[in-house]
DSSP file (Angstrom, degrees, kcal/mol; ACC not computed):
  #  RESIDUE AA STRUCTURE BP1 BP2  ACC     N-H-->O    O-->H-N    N-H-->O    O-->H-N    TCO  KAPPA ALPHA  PHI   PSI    X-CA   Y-CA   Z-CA
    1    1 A X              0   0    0      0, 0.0     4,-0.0     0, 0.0     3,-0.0   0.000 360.0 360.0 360.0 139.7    0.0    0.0    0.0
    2    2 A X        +     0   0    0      2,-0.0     2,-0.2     5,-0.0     3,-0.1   0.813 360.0  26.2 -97.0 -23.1    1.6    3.5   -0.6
    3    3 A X  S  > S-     0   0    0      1,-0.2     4,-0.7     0, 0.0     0, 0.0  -0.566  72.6-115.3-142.6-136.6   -0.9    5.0    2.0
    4    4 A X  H  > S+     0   0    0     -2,-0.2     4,-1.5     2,-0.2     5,-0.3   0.832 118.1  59.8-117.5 -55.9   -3.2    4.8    5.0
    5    5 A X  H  > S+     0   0    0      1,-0.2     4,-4.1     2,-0.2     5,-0.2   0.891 110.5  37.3 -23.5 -53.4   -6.0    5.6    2.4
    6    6 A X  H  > S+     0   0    0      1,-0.2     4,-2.0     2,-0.2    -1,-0.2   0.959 115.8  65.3 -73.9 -32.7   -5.3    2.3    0.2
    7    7 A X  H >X S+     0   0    0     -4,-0.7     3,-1.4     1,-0.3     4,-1.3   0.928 104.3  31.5 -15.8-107.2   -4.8    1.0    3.2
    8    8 A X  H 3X>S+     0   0    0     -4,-1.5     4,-3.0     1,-0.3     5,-0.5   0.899 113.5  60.3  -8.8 -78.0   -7.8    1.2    4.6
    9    9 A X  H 3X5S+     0   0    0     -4,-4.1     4,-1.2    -5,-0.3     5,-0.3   0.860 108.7  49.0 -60.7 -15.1   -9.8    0.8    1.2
   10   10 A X  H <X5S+     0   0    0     -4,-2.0     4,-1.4    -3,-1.4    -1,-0.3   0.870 111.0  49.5 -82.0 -37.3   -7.9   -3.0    0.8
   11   11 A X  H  X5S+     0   0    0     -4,-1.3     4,-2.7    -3,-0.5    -2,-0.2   0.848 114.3  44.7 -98.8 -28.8   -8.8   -4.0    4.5
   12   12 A X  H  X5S+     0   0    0     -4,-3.0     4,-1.0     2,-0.2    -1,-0.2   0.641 116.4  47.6 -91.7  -8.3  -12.9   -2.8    3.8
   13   13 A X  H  X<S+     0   0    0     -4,-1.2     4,-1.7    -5,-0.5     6,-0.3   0.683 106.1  54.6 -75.9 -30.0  -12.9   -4.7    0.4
   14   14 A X  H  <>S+     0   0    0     -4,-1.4     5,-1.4    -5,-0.3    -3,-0.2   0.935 112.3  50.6 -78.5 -30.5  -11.2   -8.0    2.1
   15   15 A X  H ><5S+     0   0    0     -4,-2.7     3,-3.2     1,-0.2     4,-0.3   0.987 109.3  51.4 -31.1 -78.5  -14.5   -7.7    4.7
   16   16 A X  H 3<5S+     0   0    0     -4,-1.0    -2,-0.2     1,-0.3    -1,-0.2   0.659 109.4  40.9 -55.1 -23.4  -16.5   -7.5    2.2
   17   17 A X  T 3<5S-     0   0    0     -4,-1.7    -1,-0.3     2,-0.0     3,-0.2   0.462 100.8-122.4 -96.2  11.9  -15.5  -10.4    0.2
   18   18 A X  T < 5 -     0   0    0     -3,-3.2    -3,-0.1     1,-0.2    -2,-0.1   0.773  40.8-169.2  70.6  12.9  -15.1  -12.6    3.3
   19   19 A X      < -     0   0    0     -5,-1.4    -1,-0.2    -6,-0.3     2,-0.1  -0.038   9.6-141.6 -52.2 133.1  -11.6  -13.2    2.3
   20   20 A X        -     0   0    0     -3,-0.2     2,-0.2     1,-0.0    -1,-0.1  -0.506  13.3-121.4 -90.8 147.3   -9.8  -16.1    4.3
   21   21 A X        -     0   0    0     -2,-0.1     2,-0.4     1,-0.0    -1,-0.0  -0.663  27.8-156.3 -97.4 150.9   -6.1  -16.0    5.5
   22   22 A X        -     0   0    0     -2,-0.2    37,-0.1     0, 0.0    33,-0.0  -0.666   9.2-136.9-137.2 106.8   -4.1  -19.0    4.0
   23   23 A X        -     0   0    0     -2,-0.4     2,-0.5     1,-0.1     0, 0.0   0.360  22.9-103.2 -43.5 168.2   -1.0  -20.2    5.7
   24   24 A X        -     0   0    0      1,-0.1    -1,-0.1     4,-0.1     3,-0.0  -0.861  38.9-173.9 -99.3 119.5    2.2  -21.1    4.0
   25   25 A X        -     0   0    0     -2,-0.5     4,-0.1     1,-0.0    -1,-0.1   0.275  43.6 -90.5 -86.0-150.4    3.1  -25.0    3.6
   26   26 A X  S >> S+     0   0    0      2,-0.1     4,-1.4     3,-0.1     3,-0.6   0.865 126.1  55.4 -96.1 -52.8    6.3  -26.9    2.3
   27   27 A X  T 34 S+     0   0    0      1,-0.3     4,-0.2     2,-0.2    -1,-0.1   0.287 108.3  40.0 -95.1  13.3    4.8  -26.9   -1.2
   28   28 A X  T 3> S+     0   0    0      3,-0.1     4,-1.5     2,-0.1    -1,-0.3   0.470 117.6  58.4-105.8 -19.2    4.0  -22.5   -1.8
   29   29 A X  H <> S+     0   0    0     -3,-0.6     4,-3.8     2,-0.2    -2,-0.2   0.983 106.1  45.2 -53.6 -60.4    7.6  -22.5    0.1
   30   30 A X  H  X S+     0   0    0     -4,-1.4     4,-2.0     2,-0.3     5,-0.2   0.898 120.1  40.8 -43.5 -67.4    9.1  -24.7   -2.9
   31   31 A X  H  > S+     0   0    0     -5,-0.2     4,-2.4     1,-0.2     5,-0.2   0.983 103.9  62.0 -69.1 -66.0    7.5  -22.7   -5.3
   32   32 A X  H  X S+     0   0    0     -4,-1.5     4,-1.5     1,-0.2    -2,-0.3   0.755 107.6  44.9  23.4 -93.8    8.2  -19.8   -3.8
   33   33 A X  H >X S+     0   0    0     -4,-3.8     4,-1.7     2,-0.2     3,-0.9   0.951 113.5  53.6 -31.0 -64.5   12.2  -20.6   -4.2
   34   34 A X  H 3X S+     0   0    0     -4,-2.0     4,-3.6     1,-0.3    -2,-0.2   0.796 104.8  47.4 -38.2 -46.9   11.7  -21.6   -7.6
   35   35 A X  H 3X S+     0   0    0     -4,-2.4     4,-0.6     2,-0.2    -1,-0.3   0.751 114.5  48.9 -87.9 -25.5   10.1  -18.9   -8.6
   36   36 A X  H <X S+     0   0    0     -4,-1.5     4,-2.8    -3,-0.9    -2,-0.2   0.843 114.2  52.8 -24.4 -56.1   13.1  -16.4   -6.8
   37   37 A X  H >< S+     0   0    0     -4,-1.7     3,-0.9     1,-0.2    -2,-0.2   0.993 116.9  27.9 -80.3 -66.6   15.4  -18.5   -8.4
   38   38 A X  H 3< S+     0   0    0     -4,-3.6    -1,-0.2     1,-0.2    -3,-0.2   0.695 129.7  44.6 -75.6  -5.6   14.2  -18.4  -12.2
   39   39 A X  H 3X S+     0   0    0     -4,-0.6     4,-2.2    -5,-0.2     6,-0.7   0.591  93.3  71.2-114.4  -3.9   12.7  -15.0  -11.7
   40   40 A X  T << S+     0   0    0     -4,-2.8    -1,-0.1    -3,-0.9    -3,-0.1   0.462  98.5  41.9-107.1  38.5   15.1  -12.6   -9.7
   41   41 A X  T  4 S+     0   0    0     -4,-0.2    -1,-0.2    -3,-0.1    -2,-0.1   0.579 122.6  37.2-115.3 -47.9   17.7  -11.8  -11.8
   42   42 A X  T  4 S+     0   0    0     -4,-0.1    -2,-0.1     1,-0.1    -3,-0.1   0.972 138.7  12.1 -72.3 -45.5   15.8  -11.3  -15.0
   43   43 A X  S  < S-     0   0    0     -4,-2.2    -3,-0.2    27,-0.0    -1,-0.1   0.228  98.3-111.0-120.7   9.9   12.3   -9.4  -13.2
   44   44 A X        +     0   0    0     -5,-0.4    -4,-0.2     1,-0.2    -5,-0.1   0.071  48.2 178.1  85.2 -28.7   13.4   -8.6   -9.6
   45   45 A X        -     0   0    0     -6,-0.7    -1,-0.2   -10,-0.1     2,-0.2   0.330   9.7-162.7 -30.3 114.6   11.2  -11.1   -8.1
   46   46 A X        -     0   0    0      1,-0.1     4,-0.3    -7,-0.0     3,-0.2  -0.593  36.2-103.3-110.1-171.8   11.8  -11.0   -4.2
   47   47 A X  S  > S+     0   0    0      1,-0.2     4,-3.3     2,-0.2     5,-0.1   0.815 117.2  62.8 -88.8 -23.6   10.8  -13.6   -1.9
   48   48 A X  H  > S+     0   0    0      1,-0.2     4,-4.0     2,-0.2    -1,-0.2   0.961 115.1  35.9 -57.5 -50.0    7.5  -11.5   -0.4
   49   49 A X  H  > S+     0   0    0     -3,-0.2     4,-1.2     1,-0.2    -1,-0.2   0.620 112.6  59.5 -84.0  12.6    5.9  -11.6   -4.2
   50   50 A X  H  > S+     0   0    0     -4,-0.3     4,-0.6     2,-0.2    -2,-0.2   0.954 104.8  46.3 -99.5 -37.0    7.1  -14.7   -4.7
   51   51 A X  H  X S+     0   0    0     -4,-3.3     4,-2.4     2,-0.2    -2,-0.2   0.738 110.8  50.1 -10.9 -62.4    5.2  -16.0   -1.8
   52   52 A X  H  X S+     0   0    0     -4,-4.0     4,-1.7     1,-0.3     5,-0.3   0.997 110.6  50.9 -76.8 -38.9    1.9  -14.5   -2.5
   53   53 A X  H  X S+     0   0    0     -4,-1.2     4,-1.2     1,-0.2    -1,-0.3   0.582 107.0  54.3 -71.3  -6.8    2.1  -15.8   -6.1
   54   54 A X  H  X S+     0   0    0     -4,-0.6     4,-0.9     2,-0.2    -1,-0.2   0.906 107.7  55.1 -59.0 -54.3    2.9  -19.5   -4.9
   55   55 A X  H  X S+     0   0    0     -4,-2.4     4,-2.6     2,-0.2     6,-0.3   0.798 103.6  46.2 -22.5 -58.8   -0.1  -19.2   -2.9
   56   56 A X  H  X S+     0   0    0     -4,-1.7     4,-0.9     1,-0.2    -1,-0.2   0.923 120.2  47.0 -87.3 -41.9   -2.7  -18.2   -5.6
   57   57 A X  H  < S+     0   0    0     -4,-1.2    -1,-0.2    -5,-0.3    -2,-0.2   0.869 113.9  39.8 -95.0   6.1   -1.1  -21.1   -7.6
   58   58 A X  H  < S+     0   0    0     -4,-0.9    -2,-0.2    -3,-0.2    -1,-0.2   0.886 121.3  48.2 -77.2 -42.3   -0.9  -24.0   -5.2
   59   59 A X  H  < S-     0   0    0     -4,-2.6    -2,-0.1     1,-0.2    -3,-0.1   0.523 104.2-135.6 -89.0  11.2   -4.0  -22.9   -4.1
   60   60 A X     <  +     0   0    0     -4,-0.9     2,-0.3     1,-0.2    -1,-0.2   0.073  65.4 125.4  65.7 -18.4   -5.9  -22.6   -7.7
   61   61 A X  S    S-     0   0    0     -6,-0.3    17,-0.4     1,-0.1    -1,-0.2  -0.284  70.4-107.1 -94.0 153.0   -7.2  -19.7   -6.7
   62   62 A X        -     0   0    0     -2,-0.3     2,-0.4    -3,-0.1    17,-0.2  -0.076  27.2-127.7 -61.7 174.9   -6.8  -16.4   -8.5
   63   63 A X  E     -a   79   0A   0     15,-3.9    17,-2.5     2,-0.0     2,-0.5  -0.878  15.4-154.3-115.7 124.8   -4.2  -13.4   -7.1
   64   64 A X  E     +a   80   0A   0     -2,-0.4     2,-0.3    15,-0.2    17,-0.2  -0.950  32.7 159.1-107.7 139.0   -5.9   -9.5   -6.7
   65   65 A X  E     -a   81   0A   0     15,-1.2    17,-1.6    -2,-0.5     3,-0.2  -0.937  52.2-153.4-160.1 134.5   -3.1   -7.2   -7.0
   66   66 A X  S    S+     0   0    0     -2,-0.3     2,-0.5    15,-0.3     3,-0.2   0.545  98.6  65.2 -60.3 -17.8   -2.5   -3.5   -7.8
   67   67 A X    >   +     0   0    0      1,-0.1     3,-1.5     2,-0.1     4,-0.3  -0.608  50.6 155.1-108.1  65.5    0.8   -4.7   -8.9
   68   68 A X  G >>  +     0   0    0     -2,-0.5     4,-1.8     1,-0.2     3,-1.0   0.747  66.0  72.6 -81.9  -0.7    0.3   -6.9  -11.7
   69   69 A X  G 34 S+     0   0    0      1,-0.2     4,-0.3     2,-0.2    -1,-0.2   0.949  92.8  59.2 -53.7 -26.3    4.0   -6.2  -13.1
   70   70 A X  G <4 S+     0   0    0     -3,-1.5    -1,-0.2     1,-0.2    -2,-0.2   0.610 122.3  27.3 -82.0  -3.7    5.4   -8.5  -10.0
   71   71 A X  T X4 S+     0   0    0     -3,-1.0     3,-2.6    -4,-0.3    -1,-0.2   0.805  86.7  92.1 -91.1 -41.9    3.0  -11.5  -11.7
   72   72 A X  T 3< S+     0   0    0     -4,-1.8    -2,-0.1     1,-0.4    -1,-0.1   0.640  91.5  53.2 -86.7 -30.9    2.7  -10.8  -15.2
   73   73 A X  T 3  S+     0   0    0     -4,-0.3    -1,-0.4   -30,-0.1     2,-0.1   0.490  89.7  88.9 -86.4 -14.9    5.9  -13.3  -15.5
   74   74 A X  S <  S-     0   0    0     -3,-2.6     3,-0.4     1,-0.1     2,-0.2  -0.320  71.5-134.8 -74.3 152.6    4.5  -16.4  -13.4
   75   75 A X  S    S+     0   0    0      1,-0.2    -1,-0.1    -2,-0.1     3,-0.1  -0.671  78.9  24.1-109.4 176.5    2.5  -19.0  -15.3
   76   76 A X  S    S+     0   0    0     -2,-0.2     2,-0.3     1,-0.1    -1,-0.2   0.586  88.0 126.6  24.5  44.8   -0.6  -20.6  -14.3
   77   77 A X        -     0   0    0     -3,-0.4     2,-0.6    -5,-0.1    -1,-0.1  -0.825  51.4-145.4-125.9 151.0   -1.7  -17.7  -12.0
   78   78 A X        -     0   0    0    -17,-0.4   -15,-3.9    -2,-0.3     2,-0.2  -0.924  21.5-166.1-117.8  94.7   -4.8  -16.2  -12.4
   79   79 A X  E     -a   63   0A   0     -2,-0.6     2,-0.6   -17,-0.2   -15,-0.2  -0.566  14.4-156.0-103.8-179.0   -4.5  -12.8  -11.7
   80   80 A X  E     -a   64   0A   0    -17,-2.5   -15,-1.2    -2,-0.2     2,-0.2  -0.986  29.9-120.4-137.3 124.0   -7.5   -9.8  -11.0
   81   81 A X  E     -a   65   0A   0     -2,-0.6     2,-0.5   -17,-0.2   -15,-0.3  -0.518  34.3-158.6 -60.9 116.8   -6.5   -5.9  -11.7
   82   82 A X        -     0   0    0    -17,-1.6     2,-0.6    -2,-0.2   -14,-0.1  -0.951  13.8-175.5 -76.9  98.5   -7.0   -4.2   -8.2
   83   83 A X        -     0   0    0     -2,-0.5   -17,-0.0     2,-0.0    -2,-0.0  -0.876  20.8-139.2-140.4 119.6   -7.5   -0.6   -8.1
   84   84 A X              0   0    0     -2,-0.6   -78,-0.1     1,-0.1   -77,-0.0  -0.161 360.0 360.0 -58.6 138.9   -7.8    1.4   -4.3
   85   85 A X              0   0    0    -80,-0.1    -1,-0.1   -79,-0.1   -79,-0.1   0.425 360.0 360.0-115.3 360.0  -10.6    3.8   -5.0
């Protein structure tokens, strides 16, 4: 978030969609790495986006991000354009 504003508007859209927290296992860790490893040389990828995008694909489910540049290089992630109003 770049401020207390977006802030905010990300924590009353994750109410509202009921969103659910989903812990980290051995297998988004694994990917995780992987995805450090083949991505941070070429696209920056550090270990924080590399995390959430292991997550949305171990877990099938799609990724909401304001940032879709840190993604756009992962395969078989489903992402959704996020924009704080």
């Amino acid at each position: 978030m770049r401020n207390k504003n977006e802030l905010l508007a990300l924590r009353k859209t994750l109410k509202k969609w009921r969103a659910r927290i989903i812990y980290l296992d051995h297998e988004i860790s694994c990917k995780a790495m992987f995805y450090v490893e083949q991505h941070y040389l070429s696209h920056s990828t550090e270990i924080a986006d590399a995390l959430i995008a292991a997550t949305a694909v171990s877990t099938g489910l799609s990724l909401i991000t304001g940032n879709f540049k840190h993604y756009k290089i992962i395969r078989d992630i489903g992402i959704i354009k996020f924009s704080p109003k």
